[in-house]
matplotlib code that plots the C-alpha trace (Angstrom):
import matplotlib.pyplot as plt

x = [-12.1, -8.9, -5.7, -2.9, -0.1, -0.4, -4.4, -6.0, -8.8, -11.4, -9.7, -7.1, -5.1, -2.3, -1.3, 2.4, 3.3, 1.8, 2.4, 0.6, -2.1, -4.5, -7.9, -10.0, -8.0, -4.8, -2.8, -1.0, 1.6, 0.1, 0.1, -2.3, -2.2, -4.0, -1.9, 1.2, 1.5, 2.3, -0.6, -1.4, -4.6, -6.2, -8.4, -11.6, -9.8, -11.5, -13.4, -15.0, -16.4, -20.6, -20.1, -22.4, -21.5, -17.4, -18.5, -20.4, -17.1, -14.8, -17.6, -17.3, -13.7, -13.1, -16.4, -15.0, -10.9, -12.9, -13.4, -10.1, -7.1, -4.5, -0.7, -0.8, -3.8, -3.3, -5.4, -8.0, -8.0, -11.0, -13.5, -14.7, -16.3, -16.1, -17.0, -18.3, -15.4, -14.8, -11.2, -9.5, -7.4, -5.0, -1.3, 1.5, 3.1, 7.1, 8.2, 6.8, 4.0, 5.0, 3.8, 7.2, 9.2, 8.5, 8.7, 12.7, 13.8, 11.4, 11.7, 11.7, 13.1, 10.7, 11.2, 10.9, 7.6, 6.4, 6.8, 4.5, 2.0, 1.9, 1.6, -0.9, -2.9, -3.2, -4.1, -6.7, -7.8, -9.4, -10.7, -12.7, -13.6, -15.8, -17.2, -15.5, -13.8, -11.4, -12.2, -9.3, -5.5, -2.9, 0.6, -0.8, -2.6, -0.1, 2.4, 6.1, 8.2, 12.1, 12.0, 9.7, 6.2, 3.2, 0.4, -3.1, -4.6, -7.8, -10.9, -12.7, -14.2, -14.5, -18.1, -19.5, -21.2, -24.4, -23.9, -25.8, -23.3, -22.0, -22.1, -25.1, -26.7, -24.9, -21.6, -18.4, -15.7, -11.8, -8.7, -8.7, -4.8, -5.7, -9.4, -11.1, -12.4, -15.9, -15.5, -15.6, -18.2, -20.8, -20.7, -20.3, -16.9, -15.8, -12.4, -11.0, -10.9, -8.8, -6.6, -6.6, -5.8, -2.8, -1.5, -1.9, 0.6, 2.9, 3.1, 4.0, 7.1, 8.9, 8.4, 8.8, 5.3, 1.8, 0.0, -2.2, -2.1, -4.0, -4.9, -7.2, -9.2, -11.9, -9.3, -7.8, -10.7, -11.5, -8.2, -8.8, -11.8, -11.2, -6.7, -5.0, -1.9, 1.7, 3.6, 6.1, 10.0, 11.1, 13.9, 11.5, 11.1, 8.4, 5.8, 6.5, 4.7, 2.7, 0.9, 1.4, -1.0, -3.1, -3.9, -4.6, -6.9, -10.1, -12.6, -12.4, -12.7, -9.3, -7.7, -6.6, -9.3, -9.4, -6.1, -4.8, -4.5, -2.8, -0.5, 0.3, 1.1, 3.6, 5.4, 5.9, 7.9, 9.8, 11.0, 11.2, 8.2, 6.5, 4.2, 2.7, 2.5, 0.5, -1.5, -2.7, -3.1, -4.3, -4.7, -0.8, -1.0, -2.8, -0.6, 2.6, 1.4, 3.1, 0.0, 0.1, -2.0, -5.8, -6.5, -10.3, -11.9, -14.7, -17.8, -20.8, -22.4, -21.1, -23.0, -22.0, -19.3, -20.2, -17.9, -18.2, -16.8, -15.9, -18.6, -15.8, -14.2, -10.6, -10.0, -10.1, -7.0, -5.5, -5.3, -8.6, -10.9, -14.5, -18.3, -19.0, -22.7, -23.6, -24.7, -27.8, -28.2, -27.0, -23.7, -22.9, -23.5, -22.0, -19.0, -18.9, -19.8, -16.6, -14.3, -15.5, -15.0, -12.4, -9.4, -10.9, -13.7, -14.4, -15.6, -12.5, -12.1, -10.0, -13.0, -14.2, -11.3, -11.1, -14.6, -13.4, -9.9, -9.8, -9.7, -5.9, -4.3, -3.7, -7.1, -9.0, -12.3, -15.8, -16.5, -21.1, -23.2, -26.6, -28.6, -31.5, -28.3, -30.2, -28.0, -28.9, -26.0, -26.7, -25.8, -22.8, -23.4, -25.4, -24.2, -27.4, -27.1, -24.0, -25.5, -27.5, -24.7, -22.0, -23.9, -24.7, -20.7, -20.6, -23.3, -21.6, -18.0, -19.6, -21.3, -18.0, -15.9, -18.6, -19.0, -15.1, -14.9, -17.8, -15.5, -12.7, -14.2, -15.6, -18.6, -20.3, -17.6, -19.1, -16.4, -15.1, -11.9, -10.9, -7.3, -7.1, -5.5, -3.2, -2.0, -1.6, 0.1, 2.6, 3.4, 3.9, 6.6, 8.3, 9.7, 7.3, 7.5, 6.4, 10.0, 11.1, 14.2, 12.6, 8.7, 7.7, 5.6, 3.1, 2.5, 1.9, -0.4, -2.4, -3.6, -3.0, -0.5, -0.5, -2.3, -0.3, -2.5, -0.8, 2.7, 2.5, 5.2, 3.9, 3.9, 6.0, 4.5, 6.7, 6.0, 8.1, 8.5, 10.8, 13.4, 13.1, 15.7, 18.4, 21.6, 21.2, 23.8, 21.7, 18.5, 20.1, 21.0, 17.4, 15.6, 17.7, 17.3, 14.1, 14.0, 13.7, 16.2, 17.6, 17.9, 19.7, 19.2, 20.6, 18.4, 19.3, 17.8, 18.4, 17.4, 18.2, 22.4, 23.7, 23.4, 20.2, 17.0, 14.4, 12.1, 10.8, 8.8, 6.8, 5.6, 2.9, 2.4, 5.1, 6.2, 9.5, 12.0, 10.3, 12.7, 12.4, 13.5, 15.5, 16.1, 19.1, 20.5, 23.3, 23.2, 21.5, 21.9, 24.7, 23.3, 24.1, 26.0, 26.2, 28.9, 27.8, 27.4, 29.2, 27.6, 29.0, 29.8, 27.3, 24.3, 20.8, 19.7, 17.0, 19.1, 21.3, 18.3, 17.1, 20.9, 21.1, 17.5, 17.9, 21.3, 19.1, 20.7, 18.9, 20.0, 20.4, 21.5, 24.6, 25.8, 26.1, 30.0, 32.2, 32.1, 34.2, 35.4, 32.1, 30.1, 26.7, 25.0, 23.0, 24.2, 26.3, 29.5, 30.3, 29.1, 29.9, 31.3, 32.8, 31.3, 32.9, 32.5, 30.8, 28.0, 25.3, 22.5, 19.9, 22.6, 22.3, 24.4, 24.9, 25.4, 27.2, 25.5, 27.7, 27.0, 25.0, 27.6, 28.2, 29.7, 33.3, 33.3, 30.0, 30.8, 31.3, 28.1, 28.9, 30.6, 33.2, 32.3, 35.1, 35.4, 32.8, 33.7, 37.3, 37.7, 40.4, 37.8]
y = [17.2, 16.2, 16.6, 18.2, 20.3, 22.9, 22.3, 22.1, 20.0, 21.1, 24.1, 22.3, 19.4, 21.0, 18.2, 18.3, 15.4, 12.1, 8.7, 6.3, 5.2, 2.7, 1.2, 3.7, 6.5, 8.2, 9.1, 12.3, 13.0, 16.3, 18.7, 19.3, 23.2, 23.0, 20.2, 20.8, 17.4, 15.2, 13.1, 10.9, 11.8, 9.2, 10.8, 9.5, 9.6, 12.0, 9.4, 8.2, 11.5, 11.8, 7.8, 7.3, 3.3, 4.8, 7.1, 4.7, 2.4, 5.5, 6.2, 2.3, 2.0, 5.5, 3.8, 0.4, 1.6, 4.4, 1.2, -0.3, 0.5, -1.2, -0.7, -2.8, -1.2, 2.3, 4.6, 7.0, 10.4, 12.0, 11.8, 14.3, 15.5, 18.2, 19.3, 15.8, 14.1, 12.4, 12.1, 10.0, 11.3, 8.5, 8.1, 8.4, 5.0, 5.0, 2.1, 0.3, -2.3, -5.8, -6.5, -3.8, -5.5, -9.0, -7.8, -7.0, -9.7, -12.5, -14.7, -14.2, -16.1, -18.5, -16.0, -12.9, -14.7, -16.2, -12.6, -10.9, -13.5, -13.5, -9.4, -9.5, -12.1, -9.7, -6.9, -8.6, -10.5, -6.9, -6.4, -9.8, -9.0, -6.3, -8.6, -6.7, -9.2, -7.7, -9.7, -8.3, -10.1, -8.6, -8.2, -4.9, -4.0, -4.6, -2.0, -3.2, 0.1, 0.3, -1.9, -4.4, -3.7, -4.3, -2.2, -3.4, -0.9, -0.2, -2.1, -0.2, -4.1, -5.5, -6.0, -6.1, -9.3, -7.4, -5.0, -4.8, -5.9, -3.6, -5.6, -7.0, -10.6, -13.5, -10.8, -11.7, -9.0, -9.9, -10.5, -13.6, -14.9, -14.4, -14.8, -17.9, -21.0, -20.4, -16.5, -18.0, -20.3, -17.2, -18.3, -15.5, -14.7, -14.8, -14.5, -17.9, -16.3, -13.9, -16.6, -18.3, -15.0, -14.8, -18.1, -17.3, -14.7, -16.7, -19.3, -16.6, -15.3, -18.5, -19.7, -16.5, -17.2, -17.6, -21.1, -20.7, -19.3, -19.3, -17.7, -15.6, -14.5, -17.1, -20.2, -18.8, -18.9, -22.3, -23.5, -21.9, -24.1, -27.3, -28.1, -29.0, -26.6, -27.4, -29.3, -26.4, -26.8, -30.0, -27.7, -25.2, -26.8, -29.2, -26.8, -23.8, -26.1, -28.2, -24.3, -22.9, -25.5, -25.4, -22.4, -22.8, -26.1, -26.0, -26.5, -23.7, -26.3, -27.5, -23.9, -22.1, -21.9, -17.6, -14.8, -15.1, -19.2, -18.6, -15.6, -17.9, -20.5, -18.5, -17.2, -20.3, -21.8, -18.9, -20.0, -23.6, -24.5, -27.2, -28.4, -25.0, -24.4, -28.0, -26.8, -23.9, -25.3, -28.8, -28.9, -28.7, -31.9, -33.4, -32.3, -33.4, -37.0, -39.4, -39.6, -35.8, -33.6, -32.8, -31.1, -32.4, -29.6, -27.9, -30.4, -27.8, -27.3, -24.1, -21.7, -21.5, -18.5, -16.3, -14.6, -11.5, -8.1, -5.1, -1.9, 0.5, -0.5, 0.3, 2.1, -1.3, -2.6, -1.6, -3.8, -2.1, -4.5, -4.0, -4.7, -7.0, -7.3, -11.3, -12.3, -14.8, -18.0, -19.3, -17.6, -18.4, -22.2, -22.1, -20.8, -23.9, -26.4, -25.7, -25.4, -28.9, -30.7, -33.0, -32.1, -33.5, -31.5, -29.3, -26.3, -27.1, -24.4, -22.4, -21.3, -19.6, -18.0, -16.4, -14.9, -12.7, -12.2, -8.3, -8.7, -8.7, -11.1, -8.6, -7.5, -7.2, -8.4, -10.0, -13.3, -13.6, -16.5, -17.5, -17.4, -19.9, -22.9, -26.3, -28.5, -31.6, -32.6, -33.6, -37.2, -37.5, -40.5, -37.9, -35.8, -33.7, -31.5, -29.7, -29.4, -26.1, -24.7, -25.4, -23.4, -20.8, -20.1, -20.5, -17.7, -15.2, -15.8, -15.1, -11.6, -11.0, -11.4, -9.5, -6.8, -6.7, -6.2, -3.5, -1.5, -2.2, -1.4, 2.2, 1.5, 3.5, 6.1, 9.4, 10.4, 6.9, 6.5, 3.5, 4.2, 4.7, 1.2, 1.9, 4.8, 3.4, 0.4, 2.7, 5.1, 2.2, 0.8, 4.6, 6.5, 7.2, 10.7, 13.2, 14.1, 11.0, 11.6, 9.1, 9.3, 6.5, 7.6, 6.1, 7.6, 11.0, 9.7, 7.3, 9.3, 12.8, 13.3, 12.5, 14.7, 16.2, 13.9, 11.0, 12.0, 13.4, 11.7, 9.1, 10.5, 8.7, 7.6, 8.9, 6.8, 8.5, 5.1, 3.2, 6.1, 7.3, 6.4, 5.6, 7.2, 10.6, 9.2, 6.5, 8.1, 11.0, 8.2, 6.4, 9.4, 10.8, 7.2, 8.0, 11.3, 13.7, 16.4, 16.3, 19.2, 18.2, 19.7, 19.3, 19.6, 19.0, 15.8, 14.3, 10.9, 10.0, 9.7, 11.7, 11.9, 9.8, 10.8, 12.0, 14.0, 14.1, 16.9, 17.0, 12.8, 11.1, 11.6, 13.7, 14.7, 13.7, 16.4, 17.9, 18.9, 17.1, 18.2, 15.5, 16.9, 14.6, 14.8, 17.0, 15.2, 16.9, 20.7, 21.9, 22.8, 26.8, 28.1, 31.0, 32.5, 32.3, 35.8, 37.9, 39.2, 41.5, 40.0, 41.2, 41.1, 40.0, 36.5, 37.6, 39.5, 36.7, 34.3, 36.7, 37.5, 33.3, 33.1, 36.1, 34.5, 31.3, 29.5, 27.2, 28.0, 26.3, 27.0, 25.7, 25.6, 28.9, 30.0, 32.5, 36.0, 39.1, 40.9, 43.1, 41.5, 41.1, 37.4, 35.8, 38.2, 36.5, 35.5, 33.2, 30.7, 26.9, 27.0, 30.6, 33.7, 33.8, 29.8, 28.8, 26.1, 25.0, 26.9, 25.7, 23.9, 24.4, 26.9, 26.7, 30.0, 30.3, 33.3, 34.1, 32.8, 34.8, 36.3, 34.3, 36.1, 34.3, 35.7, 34.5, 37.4, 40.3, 41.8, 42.5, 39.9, 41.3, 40.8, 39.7, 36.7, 34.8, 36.6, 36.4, 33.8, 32.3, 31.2]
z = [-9.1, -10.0, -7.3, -8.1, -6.1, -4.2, -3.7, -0.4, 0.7, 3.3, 4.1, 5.9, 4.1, 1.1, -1.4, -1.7, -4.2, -5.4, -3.9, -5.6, -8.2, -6.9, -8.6, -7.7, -6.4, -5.9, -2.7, -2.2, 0.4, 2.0, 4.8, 7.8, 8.3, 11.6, 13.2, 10.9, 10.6, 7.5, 6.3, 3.4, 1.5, -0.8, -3.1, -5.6, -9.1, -11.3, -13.6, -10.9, -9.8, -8.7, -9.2, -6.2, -6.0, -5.4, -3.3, -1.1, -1.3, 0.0, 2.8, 3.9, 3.6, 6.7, 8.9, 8.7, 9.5, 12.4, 13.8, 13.8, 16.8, 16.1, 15.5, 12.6, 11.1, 8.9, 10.9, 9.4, 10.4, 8.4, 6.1, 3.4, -0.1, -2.1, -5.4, -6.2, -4.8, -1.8, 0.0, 2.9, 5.2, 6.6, 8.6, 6.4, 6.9, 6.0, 3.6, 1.1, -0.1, 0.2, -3.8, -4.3, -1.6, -3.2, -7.2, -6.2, -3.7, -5.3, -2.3, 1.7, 4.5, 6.2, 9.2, 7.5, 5.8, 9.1, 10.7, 8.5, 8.8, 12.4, 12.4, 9.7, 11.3, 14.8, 12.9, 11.2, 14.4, 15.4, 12.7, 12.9, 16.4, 15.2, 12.6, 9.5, 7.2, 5.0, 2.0, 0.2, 1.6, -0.6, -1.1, -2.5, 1.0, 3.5, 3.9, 4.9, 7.3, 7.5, 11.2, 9.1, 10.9, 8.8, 8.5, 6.9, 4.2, 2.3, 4.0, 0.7, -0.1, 3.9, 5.0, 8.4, 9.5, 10.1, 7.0, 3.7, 1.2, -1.8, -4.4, -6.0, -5.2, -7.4, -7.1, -5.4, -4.8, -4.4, -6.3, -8.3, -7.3, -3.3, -3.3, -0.7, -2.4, -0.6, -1.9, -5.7, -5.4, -3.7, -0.4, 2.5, 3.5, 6.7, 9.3, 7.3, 4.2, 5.4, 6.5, 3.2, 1.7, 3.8, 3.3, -0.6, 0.7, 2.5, -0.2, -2.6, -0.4, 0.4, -3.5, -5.6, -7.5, -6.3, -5.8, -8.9, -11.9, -15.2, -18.6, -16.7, -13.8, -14.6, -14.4, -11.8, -9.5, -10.7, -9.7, -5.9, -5.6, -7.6, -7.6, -4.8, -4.3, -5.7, -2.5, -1.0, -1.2, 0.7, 1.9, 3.6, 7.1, 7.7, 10.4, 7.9, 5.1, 7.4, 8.2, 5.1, 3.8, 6.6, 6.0, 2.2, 3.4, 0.4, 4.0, 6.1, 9.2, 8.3, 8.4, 11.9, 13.9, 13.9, 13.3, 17.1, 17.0, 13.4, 15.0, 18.0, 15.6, 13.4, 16.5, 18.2, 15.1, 14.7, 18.4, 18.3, 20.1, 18.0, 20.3, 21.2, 17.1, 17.1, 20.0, 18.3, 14.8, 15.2, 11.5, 10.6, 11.6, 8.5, 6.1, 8.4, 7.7, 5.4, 3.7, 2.6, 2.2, 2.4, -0.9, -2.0, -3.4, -1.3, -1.3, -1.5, -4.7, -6.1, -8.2, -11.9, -12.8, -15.8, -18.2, -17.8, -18.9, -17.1, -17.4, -17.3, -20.6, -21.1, -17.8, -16.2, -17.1, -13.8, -10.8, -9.7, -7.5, -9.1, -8.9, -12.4, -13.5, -14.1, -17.6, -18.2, -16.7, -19.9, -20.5, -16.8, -17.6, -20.4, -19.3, -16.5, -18.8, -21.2, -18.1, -16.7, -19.8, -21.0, -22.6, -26.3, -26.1, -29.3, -26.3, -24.5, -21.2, -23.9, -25.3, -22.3, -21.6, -25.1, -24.0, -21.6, -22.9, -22.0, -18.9, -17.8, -15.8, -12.8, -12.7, -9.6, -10.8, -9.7, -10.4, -10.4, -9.7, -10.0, -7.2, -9.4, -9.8, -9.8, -7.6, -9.2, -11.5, -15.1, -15.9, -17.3, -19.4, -21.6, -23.6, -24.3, -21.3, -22.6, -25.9, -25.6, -22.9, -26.2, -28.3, -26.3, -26.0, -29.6, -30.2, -27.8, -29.5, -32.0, -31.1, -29.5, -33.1, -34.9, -32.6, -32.8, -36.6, -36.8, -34.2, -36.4, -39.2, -38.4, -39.2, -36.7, -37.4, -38.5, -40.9, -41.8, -43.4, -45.5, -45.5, -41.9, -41.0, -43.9, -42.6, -38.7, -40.2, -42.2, -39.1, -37.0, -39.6, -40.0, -36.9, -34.2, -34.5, -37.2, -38.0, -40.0, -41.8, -44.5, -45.1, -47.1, -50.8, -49.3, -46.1, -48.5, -51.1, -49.3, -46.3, -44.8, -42.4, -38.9, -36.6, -33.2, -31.4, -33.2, -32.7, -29.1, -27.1, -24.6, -21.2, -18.0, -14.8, -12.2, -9.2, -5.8, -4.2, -6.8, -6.4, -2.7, 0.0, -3.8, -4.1, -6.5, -8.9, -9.5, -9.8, -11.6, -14.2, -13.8, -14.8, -17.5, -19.0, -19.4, -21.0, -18.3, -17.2, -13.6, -11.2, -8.2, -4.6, -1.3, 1.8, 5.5, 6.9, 10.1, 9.3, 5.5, 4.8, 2.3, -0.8, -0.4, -1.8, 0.0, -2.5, -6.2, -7.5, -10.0, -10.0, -11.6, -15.1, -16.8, -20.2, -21.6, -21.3, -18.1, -15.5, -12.1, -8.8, -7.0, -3.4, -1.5, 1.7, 2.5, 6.5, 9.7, 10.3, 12.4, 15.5, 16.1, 18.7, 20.8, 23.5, 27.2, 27.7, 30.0, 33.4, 36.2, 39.5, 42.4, 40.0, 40.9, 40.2, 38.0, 35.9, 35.4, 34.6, 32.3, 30.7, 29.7, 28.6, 26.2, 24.5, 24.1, 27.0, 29.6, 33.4, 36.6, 40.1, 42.0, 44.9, 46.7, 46.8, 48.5, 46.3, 46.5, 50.0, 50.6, 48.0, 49.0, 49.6, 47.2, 44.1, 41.1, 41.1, 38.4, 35.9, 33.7, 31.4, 31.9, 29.9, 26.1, 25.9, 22.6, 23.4, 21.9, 21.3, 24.1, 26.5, 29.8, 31.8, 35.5, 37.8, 41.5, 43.4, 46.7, 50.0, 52.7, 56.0, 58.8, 61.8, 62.7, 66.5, 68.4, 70.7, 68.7, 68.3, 64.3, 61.9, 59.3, 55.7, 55.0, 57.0, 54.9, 51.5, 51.2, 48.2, 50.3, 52.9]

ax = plt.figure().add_subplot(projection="3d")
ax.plot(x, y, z, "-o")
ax.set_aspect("equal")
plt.show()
């Protein structure tokens, strides 16, 4: 199934416009008709449909968040399939992801970094009191509102403690530039990997760039588990480091204790209070010594990483976190062996990153082990022990480059063309389109035109989020940059000033020239008014009720008053503001009814009406 606007799912839930494009699905902005409320929808992407190891993911992700209460947790409203598909419905959080928050500011405030830590850590504190780790701490994950409240998203990876895992044994799930030293090497995750996910986090927003980086997923992992972390600005003060690096401690026994201690931790600094930050993370105080600090690598054996590809091909060039299968025993140590040797090694770690050199640096990917690793270490004053490892990365570049050139090659084509690469070289050099003013000879003798398929224009990802809550102008000016036309309109909205955006329809994947509607803000509605309506003295109080109800008008009683000579008690006599005033259409309108007769002579045996209802009285 794939979502588009207007649709509705279950019978209930009407996609309005696209959000977003995750890894494995999208998320639409859309409408509950029962409720009437405004929900967001995340839905399976089409490729992925009858994929029963997605499904299984989706069906994790709504039990694991059904478990979670918390204000700093996204909640999960329902659960469904349908036609092979499977959808989430979740709260509609305002604002935007702190990967979008961090790609235009670059760097945060120690107490802008220290407040998302500590909100992050209670949210995830919950979810560690259920036994659900996360296992997947992004920028990408946490979702930043307008007051700067954070919100934890997609639990689609986190496993319970007592759960059978999703991926496969000698599998590890995560993102390679936030993922737990312990989480590379195999071992179970747990609440401190959270933490060291965070503090990956952290690091990133008070330096503008993430504590390790590398050529690819593969070195980056190694990096998690074997390099000590770059030292953090000397002009960042010394507790924000001191727990910073704490938290990014290789031994989980070094790291904050659980999420609350770390929470506590992060608050007290932002106050002052030291000794209460000290008290409840004993471990900034290693790396507050003179002697710096702790940064050994992680002193259990770890099982040997294999270079791997992703089963999805192409479509996995996205940051979509994904299950890898692991390759023999001896790819895996082969892989290892190359990335432990010295620099003057012929196999130098190089080599093993050119093995897996489609996988994209962004990539949410699995890193396998093998659950048969022999711990004994080979000795090193050998050289024999690396020698089958060597060439068994030798052999698989090698398949690797051949397969390559077959592909190339179109050999397993079944109308092969020789003059293929001739042509796609000489349209690349000419004008991308099929109209060149100048067509080259060549182009016409050597191969056939191109096909419309080959001079389609590229379509535009039109992503909601990078122009929402912009002036028009500006967007007006983004988009036509682009290619599109503009149609403006204005829209009442209480809450966005105007001339801000507050809508874009169609998004997602449009073709150049395509005509989007920007809706802006014109500023709230005026409210409607309506004239206090006019009613005779001496009638009824229920006919004056009903008189203000029918003009729209709430009522209330005051105090009784004198009324007309004769007039009788208790009927009207006049009302605030007077009948003709314009007010506002609900505003309350108060009515005097005339007070009862009181006789004015004790010994007369009748009173005169109009002792009491003379207005003079």
């Amino acid at each position: 199934m794939r979502p588009t606007s207007g649709i509705t799912l279950g019978g209930r839930f009407q996609l309005t416009s696209r959000i977003a494009i995750g890894g494995m699905g999208e998320v639409w902005k859309a409408k509950d008709q029962i409720l009437g409320r405004i929900v967001a929808i995340k839905v399976l992407k089409e490729e992925y449909t009858g994929d029963p190891g997605f499904l299984q993911r989706f069906r994790a992700e709504a039990r694991h968040t059904a478990l979670l209460n918390h204000v700093g947790i996204a909640n999960v409203f329902d659960y469904g399939e349908e036609a092979g598909s499977a959808y989430l419905v979740m709260e509609l959080v305002p604002g935007h992801p702190l990967s979008g928050i961090l790609e235009r500011e670059q760097v945060l405030s120690p107490d802008m970094t220290l407040s998302i830590i500590a909100q992050t850590a209670r949210a995830l504190a919950v979810a560690h009191a259920q036994g659900l780790v996360h296992r997947d701490i992004k920028p990408g994950n946490l979702l930043i509102t307008p007051d700067n409240r954070v919100k934890v998203t997609d639990f689609g990876i986190a496993r319970l403690a007592d759960q059978v895992p999703l991926t496969q044994t000698g599998q590890v799930m995560g993102t390679a530039q936030y993922l737990a030293p312990e989480q590379a090497t195999g071992q179970t995750a747990t609440g401190s990997s959270d933490i060291y996910s965070l503090g990956v986090i952290g690091y990133e927003c008070l330096t503008g760039h993430r504590p390790f980086s590398g050529e690819s997923q593969i070195a980056i992992a190694l990096a998690q588990v074997n390099d000590a972390p770059p030292p953090l600005p000397e002009t960042l003060p010394t507790p924000v480091r001191a727990l910073l690096m704490s938290m990014l401690a290789k031994d989980p026994k070094n790291r904050p204790a659980n999420a609350i201690k770390l929470a506590e931790a992060a608050d007290a600094i932002r106050n002052g209070d030291i000794a209460t930050a000290h008290a409840a993370v004993p471990g900034m105080l290693l790396f507050e010594s003179t002697t710096g600090p702790i940064t050994a690598p992680v002193d259990t054996a770890t099982a040997p990483t294999g270079v791997v590809t992703s089963p999805y091909g192409k479509e996995q060039s996205s940051t979509a976190t994904s299950a890898l299968p692991v390759l023999g025993a001896g790819a895996a140590g082969a892989a290892v062996g190359a990335a432990a040797a010295s620099s003057d090694n012929p196999l130098s770690r190089a080599n093993a990153l050119e093995a897996e050199r489609q996988l994209n640096d962004e990539e949410e990917v699995v890193y396998t082990d093998d659950e048969n690793f022999d711990d004994v270490e080979p000795e090193r004053k050998k050289r024999s022990p690396w020698t089958w490892p060597m060439v068994a990365l030798i052999l698989l570049v090698l398949f690797a480059l051949v397969g390559f050139l077959i592909t190339q090659s179109g050999f397993f084509s079944p109308t092969p063309s020789p003059s293929q690469s001739t042509t796609a070289s000489a349209s690349r050099s000419a004008s991308p389109t099929s109209t060149s003013a100048t067509p080259t000879p060549t182009q016409t003798s050597e191969a056939p035109s191109p096909t419309p398929t080959q001079s389609t224009p590229q379509t535009i990802n039109l992503i909601p989020a990078e122009y929402l809550g912009k002036p028009f102008d500006t967007v007006s000016a983004q988009l036509s940059a682009l290619g599109l036309q503009v149609r403006g309109e204005q829209v009442f909205d209480d809450q966005a000033a105007v001339g801000i955006v507050t809508d874009l329809n169609p998004t997602g994947a449009v073709q150049p020239g395509e005509i989007i509607t920007v809706q802006y803000s014109k500023g709230p509605e005026a409210p409607k008014t309506v004239a206090v309506p006019g009613i005779a003295p001496g009638a009824s109080e229920s006919a004056v009720r009903s008189t203000l109800e029918g003009a729209g008008l709430k009522w209330i009683p005051g105090d009784p008053v004198n009324g007309a000579v004769g007039q009788a008690p208790g009927t009207f006599v006049r009302s605030s503001p007077a009948a003709g005033t314009e007010v506002e259409e609900g505003s309350t309108v108060t009515y005097f009814l005339s007070k009862a007769v009181v006789p004015t002579n004790p010994g007369s045996s009748s009173a005169s009406p109009s002792g009491t209802g003379s207005p003079g009285n």
